[in-house]
C-alpha positions as CSV (number, residue, x, y, z in Angstrom):
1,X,-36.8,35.8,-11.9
2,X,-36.3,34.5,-8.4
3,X,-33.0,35.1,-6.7
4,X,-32.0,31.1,-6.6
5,X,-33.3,30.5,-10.3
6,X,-30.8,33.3,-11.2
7,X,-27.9,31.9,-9.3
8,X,-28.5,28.9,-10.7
9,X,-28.7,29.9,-14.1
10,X,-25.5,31.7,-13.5
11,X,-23.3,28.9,-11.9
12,X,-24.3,27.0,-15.3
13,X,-23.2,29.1,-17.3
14,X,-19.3,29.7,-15.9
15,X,-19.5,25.8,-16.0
16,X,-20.0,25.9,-19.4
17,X,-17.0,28.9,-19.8
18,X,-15.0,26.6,-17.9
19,X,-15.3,23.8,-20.4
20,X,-15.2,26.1,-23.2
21,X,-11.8,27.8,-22.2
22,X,-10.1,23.7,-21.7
23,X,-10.9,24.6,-18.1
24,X,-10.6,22.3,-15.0
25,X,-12.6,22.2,-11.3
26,X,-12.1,21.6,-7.9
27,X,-12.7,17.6,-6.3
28,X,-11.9,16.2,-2.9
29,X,-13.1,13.2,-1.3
30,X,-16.1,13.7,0.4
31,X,-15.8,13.5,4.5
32,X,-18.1,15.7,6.0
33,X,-19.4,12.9,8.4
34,X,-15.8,13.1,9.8
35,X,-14.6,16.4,10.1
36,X,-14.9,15.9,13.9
37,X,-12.1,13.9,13.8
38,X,-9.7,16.6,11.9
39,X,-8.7,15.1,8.9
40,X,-7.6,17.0,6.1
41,X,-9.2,16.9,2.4
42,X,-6.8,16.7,-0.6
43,X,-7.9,18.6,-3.5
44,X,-7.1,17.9,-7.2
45,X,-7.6,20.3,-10.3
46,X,-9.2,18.0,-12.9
47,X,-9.8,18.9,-16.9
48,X,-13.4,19.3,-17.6
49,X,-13.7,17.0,-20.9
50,X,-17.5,17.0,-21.7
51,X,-20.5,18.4,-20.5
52,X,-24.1,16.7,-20.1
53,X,-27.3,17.4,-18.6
54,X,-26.9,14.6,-16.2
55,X,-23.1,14.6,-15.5
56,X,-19.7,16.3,-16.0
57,X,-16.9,14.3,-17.6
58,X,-13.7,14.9,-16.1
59,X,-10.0,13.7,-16.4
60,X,-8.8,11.3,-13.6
61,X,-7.0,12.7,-10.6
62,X,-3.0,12.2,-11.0
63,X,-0.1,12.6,-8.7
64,X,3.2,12.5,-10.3
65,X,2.0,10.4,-13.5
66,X,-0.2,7.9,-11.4
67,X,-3.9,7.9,-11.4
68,X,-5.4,8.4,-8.1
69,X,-8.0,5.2,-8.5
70,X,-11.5,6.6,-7.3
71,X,-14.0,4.1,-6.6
72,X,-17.4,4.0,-8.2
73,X,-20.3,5.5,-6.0
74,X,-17.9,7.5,-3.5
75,X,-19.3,11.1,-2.8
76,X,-17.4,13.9,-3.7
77,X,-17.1,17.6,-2.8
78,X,-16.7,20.0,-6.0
79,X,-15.5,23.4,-6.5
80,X,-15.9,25.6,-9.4
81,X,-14.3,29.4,-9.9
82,X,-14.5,32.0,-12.3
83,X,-12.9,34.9,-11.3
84,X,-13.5,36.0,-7.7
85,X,-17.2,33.6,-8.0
86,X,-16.9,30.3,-6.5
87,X,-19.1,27.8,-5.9
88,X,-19.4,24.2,-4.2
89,X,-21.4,21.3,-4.8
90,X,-22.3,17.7,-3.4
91,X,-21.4,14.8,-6.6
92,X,-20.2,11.1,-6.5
93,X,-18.7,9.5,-8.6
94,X,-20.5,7.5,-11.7
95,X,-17.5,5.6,-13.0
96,X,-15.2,5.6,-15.6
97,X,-15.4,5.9,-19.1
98,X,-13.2,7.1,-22.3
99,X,-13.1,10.4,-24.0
100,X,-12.2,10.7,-28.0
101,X,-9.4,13.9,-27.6
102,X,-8.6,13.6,-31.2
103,X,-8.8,11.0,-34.1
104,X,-5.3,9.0,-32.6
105,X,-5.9,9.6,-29.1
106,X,-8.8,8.8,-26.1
107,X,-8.1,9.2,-22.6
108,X,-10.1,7.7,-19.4
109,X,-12.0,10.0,-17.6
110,X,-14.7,10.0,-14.5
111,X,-17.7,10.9,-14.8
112,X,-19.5,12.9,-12.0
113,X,-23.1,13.5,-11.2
114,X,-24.0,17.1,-12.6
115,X,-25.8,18.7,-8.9
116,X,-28.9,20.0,-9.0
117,X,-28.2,22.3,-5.9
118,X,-24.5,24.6,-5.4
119,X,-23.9,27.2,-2.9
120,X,-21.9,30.0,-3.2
121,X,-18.9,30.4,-1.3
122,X,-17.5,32.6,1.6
123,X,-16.0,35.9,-0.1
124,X,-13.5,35.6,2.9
125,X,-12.9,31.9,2.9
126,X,-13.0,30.4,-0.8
127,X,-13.8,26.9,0.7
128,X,-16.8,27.3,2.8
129,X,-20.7,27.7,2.7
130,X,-22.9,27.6,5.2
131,X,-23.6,23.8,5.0
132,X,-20.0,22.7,5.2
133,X,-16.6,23.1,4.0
134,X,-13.2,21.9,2.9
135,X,-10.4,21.6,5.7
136,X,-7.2,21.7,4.0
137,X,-4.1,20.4,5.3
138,X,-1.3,23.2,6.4
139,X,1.9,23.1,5.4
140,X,5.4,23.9,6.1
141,X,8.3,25.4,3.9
142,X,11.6,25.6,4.3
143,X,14.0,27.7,1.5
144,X,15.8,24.6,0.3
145,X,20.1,26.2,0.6
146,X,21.5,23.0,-0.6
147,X,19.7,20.7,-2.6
148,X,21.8,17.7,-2.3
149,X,21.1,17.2,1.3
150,X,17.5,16.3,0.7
151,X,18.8,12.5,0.1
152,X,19.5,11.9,3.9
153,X,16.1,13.5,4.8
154,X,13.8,12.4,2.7
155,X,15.2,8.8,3.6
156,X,14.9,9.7,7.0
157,X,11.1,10.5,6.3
158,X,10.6,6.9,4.8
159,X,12.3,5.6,7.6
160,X,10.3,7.6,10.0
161,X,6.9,6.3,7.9
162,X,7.6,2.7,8.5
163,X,8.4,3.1,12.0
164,X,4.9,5.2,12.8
165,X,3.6,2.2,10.9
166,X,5.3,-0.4,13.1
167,X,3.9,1.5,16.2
168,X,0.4,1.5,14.9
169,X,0.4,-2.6,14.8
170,X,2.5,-3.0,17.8
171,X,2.7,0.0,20.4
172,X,5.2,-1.9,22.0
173,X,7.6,-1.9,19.4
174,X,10.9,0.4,20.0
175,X,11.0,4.3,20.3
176,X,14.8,5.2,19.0
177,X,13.4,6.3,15.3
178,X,11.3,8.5,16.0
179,X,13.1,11.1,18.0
180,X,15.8,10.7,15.5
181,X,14.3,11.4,12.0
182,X,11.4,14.1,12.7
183,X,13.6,17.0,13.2
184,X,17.2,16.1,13.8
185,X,17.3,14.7,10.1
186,X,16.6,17.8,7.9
187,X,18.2,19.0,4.6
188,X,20.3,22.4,4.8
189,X,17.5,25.0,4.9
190,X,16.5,29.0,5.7
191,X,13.8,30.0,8.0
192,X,10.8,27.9,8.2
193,X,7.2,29.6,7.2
194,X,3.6,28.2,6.8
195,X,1.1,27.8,3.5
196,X,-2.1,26.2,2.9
197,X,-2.3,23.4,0.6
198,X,-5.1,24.4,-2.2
199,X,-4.8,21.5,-4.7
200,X,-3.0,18.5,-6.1
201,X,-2.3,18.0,-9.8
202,X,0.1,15.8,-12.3
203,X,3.4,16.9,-11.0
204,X,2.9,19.7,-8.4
205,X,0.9,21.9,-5.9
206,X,-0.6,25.1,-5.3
207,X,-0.2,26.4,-2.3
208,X,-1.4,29.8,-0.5
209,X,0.7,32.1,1.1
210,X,0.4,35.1,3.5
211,X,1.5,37.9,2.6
212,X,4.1,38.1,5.5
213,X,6.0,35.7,4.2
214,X,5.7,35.8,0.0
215,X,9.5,37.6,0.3
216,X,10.4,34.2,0.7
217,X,9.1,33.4,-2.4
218,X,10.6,36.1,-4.3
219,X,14.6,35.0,-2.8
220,X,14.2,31.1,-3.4
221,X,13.0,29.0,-6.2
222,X,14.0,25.4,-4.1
223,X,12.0,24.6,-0.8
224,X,11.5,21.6,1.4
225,X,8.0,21.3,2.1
226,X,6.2,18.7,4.5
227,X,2.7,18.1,5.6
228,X,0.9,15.5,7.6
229,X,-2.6,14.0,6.9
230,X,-4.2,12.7,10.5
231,X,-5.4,10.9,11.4
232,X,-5.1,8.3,8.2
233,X,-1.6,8.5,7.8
234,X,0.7,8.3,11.1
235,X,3.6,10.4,9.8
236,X,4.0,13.5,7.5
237,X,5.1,13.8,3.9
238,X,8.1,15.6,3.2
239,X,9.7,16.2,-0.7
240,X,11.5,19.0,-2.6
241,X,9.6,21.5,-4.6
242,X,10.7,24.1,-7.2
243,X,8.9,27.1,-7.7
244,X,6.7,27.2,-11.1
245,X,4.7,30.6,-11.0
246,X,3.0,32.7,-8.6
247,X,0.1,35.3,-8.9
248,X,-0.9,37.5,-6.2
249,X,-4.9,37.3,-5.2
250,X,-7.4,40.3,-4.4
251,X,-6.5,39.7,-0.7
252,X,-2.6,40.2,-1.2
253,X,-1.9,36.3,-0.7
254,X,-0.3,34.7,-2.8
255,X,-1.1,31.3,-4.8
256,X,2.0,29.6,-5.7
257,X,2.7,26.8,-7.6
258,X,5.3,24.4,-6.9
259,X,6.5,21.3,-8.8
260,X,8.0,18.2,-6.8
261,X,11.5,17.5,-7.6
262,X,13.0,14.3,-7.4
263,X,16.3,15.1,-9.3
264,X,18.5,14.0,-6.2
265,X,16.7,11.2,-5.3
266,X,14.7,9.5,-7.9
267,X,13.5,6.8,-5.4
268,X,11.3,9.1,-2.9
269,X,8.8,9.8,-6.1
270,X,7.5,6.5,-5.3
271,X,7.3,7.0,-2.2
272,X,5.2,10.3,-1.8
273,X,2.8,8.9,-4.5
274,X,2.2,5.4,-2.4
275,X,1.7,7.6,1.1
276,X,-0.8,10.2,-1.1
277,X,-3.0,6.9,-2.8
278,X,-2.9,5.2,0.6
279,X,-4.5,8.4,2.1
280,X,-7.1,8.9,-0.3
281,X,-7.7,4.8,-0.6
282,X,-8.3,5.5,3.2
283,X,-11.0,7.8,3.4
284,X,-13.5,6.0,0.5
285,X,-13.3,2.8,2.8
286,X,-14.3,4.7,5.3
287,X,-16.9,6.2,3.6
288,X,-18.1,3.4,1.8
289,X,-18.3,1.5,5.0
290,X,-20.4,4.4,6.8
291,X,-22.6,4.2,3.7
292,X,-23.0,0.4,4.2
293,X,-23.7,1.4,7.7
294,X,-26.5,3.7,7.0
295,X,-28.2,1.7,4.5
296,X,-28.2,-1.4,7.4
297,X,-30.2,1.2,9.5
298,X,-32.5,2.4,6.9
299,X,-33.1,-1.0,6.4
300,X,-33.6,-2.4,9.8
301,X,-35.8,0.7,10.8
C-alpha cells in the first residue's frame, strides 16, 4: 500500500478512537494569509459528537459559559492527537445544527468539513507542518501571593483596555493611563515566568511550560497570568488562574491546566470573555472580507 494511502488510513482511524473514547480536537481560526502581520491564533478543545463521511460534528467553542459564535463558511485550522501522533488539517465551518445526547437532552454543535488531505506534524514542534502552522500567543505568569489584590489590577487592565481603545479612534486623546495601569498597577506577586498558551476551553487553559520554570508550578496553585493578542486587540488580557492538573510531556515540559478565577471580582468574567469574542469576531471579518476579495478577482479576471 502506498505510503500516503497508509497515513491516511491511519489518521482515520485515531479520529474515529477519538470519538469513540468522548474525545475532543484541536480548532483555531484560520489566518494563514496573515501570519505576516504576527497575530496570534486561539485554540479551543472541542467534543467530537458524531462522525460522517463528509463532516465531523463538534460541540461549539466556549469561554467561561459563553459560546464563541463562529460564522458559517469561515476556514478553520484543525488538530488531532493521539498519543505523541498529531496531525493538522485545512476545514470551515458548515454551520450549526443539534445533536440528541440523550432522550431529555440536545445540544448545538458545528459542523466541520471532514478534509480529504492532513499532514503530520513536527515531532519537535506539535503545531507545524511544512505548509503552515499555528502561532500561539505567549504568555506571562506571576505566583499569585495575595489573591485579594487582583481587584485593583484587573480594574486597572479594564481601565487600561478602554484607554488603548480611545487611542485607536483618536491618537490625540491623553497619555496619563497608560503609563499608569501596565505595570505600576499589579496584584501582590512572586517572580514572573513565561508559558505558551495551547488551548482555550469552558472555564480554563492549558498552557506549556519549560521545564526551568515547572518548580513554580509545584510551590503555587494561584497565578496572575496575562497575554496580548496584536494586532486585533490594543491591550493585553490579564485574570487569575488556579491550578487544575499538570502532566509532564516526553520533552520534560509541562502542560498545565489552569481554571480562571473570578472569586474576588465577579465583574472581570465579563470582561475577559467580551475582549476573547471581540478577538476571535475580528479575525472572521477579516477573513471573510479577504475571501470577498479574492472571489472579486477571480471574477474580474
Amino acid at each position: 500500500m502506498p505510503a500516503n494511502r497508509s497515513r491516511t488510513l491511519h489518521w482515520r482511524r485515531c479520529l474515529e478512537q477519538i470519538y469513540e473514547r468522548n474525545g475532543a480536537i484541536e480548532i483555531a481560526v484560520d489566518r494563514s494569509d496573515r501570519q505576516s502581520e504576527g497575530g496570534r491564533h486561539l485554540v479551543w478543545r472541542v467534543r467530537i459528537l458524531q462522525l460522517a463521511e463528509t463532516e465531523i460534528v463538534v460541540e461549539q467553542p466556549m469561554t467561561l459559559g459563553q459560546v464563541i459564535p463562529l460564522r458559517d463558511g469561515v476556514a478553520l485550522v484543525g488538530v488531532l492527537a493521539v498519543g505523541q501522533n498529531r496531525w493538522m488539517f485545512q476545514t470551515e465551518n458548515l454551520g450549526r445544527t443539534k445533536v440528541q445526547l440523550n432522550a431529555q437532552r440536545s445540544i448545538a454543535a458545528l459542523r466541520l468539513r471532514m478534509p480529504q488531505i492532513v499532514e503530520r506534524c513536527q515531532r519537535r514542534n506539535y503545531y507545524r507542518v511544512q505548509t503552515s502552522g499555528l502561532q500561539l500567543p505567549e504568555i506571562e505568569l506571576w505566583p499569585l501571593l495575595d489573591p485579594k489584590s487582583v481587584v485593583l489590577a484587573e480594574r486597572a487592565n479594564e481601565v487600561w483596555f478602554e484607554h488603548a481603545q480611545c487611542k485607536d479612534n483618536d491618537p490625540a486623546s491623553p497619555d496619563d493611563v497608560a503609563a499608569l495601569t501596565e505595570e505600576d498597577v499589579m496584584p501582590e506577586v512572586g517572580p514572573r515566568f513565561n508559558a505558551l498558551l495551547l488551548n482555550l476551553g469552558g472555564g480554563g487553559a492549558g498552557v506549556r511550560v519549560a521545564p526551568d520554570n515547572a518548580q513554580a508550578l509545584a510551590r503555587h496553585k494561584l497565578f496572575w497570568m496575562r497575554f496580548a493578542l496584536p494586532p486585533e486587540l490594543a491591550a493585553p488580557i490579564c485574570a487569575t488562574t488556579k491550578l487544575a492538573h499538570t502532566h509532564v510531556q516526553s520533552d520534560q515540559h509541562v502542560y498545565a491546566g489552569m481554571a480562571f478565577d473570578f472569586s474576588f471580582n465577579p465583574g472581570h468574567q465579563r470582561f475577559v470573555v467580551d475582549q476573547i469574542c471581540r478577538y476571535i469576531a475580528v479575525q472572521q471579518r477579516l477573513q471573510l472580507q479577504r475571501q470577498m476579495l479574492d472571489e472579486e478577482k477571480r471574477r474580474i479576471a
